[in-house]
C-alpha positions as semicolon CSV with decimal commas, in nm:
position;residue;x (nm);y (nm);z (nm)
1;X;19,741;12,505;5,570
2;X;19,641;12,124;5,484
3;X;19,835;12,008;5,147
4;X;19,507;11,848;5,058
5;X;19,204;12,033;4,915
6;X;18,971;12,063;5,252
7;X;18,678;11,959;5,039
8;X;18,847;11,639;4,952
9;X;18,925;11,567;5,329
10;X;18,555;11,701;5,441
11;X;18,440;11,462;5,161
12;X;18,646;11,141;5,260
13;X;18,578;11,191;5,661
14;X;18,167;11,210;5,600
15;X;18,220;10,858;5,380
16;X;18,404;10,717;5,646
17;X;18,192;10,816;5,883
18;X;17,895;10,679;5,735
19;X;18,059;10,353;5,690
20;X;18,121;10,339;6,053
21;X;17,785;10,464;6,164
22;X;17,900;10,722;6,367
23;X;17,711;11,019;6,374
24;X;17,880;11,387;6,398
25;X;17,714;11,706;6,372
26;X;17,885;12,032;6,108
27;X;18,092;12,138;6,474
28;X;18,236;11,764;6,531
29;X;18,303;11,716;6,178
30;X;18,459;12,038;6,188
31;X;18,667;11,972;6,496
32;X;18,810;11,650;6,318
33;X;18,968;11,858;6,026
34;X;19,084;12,119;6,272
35;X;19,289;11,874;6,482
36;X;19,385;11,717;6,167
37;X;19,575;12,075;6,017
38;X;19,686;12,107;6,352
39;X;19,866;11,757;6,352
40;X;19,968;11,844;5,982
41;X;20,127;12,188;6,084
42;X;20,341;12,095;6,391
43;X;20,493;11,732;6,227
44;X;20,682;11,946;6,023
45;X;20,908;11,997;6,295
46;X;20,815;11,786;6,551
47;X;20,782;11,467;6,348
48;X;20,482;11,311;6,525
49;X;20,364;11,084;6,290
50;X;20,546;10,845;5,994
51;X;20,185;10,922;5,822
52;X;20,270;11,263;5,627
53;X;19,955;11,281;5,362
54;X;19,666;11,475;5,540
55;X;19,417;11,220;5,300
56;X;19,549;10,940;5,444
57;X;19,556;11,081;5,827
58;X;19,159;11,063;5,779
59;X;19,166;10,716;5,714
60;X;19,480;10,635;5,896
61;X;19,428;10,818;6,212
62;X;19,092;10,972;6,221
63;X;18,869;10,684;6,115
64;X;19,088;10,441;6,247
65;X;19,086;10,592;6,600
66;X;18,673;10,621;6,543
67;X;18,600;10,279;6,468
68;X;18,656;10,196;6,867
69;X;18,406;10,454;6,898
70;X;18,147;10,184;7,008
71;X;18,325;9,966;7,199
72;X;18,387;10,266;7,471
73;X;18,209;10,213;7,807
74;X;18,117;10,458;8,117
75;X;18,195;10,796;8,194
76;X;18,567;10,806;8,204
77;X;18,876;10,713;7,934
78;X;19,225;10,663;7,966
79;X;19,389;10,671;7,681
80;X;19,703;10,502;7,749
81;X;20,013;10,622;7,513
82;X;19,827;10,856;7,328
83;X;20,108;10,961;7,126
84;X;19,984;11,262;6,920
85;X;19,610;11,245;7,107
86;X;19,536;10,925;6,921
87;X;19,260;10,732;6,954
88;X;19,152;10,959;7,206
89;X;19,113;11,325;7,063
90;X;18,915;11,210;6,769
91;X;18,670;11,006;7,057
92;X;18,652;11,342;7,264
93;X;18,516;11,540;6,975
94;X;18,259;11,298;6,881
95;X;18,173;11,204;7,289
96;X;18,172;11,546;7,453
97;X;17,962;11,327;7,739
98;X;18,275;11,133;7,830
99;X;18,602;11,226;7,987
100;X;18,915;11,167;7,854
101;X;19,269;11,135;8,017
102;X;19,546;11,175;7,757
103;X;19,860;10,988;7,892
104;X;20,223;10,936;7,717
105;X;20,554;10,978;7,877
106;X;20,728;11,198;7,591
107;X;20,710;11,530;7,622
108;X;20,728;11,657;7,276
109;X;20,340;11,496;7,192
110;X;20,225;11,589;7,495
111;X;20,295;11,962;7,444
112;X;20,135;11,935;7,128
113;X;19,821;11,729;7,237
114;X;19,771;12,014;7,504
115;X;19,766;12,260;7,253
116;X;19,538;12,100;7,007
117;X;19,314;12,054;7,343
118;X;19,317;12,399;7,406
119;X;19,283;12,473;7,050
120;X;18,948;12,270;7,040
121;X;18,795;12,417;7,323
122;X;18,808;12,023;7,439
123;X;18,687;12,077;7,792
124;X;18,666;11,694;7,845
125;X;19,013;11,633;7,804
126;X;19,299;11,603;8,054
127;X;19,652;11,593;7,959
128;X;19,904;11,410;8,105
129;X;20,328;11,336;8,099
130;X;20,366;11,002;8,276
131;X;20,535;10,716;8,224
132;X;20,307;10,423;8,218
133;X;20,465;10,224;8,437
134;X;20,471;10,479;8,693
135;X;20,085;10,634;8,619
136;X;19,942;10,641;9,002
137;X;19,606;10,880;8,938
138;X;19,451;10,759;9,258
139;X;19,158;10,627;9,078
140;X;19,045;10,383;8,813
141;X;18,871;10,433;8,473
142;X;18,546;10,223;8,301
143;X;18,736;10,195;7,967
144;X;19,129;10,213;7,904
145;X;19,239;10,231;7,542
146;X;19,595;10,139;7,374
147;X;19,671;10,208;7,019
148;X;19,938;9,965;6,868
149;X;20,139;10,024;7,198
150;X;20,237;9,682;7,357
151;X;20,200;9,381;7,350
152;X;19,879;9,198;7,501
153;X;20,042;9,082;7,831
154;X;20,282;9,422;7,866
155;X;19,919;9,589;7,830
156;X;19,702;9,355;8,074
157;X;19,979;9,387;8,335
158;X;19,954;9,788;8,329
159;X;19,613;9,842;8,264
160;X;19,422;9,642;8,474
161;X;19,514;9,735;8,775
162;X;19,383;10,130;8,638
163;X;19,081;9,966;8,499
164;X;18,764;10,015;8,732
165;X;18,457;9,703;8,778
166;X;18,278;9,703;8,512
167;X;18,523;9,833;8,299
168;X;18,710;9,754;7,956
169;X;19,006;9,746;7,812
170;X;19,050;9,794;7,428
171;X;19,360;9,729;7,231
172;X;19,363;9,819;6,897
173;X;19,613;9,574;6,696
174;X;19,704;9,515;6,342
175;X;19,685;9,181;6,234
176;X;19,488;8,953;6,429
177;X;19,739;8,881;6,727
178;X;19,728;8,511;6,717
179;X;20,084;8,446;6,883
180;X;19,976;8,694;7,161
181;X;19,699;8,552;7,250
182;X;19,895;8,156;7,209
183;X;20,067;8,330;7,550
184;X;19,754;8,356;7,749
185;X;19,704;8,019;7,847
186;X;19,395;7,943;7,930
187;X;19,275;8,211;7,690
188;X;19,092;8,434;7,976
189;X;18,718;8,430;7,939
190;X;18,641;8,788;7,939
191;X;18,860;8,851;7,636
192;X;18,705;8,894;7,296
193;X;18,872;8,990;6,922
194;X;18,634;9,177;6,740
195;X;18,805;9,227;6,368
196;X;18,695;9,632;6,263
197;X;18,694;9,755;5,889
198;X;18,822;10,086;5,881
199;X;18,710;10,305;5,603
200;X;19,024;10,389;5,357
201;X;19,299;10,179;5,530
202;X;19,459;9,870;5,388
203;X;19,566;9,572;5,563
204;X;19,351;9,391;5,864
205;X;19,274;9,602;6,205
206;X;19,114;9,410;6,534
207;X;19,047;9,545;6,858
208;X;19,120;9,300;7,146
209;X;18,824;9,352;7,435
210;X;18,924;9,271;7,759
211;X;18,629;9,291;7,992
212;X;18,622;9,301;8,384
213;X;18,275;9,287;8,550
């Protein structure tokens, strides 16, 4: 059971959504809080996140995974890292018409990310335990996203060469990675930093679009 009233959490995901200008119907919206008690429930013991307040998961995870929401191109995802299925369970619910490839090396998240897939009824989702640097699918992907993972050149270096023409890739960074992008030298012109404003979350967030056409 969420520690939170689910009112209050139904009631700060719909704001946030509307800020972003996403739009969710009552099963999406529905989905989002179910993954979220599901995330809630097994970081008692498997300590997935730092984030332990299920009100500030909505802003902190949820919404903050969302906001990439329309920078996603094509029909196919990899979400590189993805942790506890983050940014890329959230983008599932709300993109049924996509498919998403779930990818992190540790095998504690990944057991729980293929739960909460099954759990979901996420039929769009593929799981799987793979080290990045060692990820050979056999076929490339129109977007590949990274969540706080690396850094810009660790990330360019091991997505690209999974990233299909046209295709993006979208890193979503903290502050705005000046002394990263100091390294690239000259700075690439397919790369963009587009700053996002994420609906109950402090500090500055930017997604870094790298674009191959």
């Amino acid at each position: 059971m969420l520690e939170a009233d689910s009112g209050a959490l139904r009631q700060r995901l719909d704001a946030g959504l509307a800020v972003l200008g996403l739009d969710a119907d009552e099963g999406q919206r529905a989905g989002l809080v179910a993954y979220l008690a599901l995330l809630v429930k097994w970081n008692r013991t498997y300590n997935l996140t730092a984030v332990r307040d299920p009100l500030d998961m909505v802003g902190r995870h949820l919404l903050d995974s969302l906001a990439v929401a329309p920078y996603l191109f094509g029909d196919s995802v990899l979400d590189l890292g993805t942790g506890a299925g983050l940014p890329g369970i959230p983008l599932a619910l709300l993109q049924p018409e996509r498919r998403f490839w779930l990818l992190d090396g540790n095998g504690k998240k990944t057991r729980f990310v293929r739960q909460a897939v099954m759990e979901l009824g996420l039929d769009n989702c593929e799981v799987v335990q793979a080290r990045m640097e060692s990820y050979r699918p056999g076929r490339n992907f129109a977007t590949i996203v990274a969540r706080a993972l690396a850094s810009l050149s660790e990330l360019r270096a091991l997505g690209e060469p999974l990233l299909a023409h046209p295709g993006r890739l979208l890193l979503l960074k903290g502050r705005a990675p000046e002394a990263e992008l100091e390294d690239l030298i000259p700075r690439p012109a397919n790369l963009r930093v587009h700053r996002l404003v994420v609906p109950f979350v402090d500090g500055e967030r930017h997604l870094i679009e790298v674009r191959l056409d």
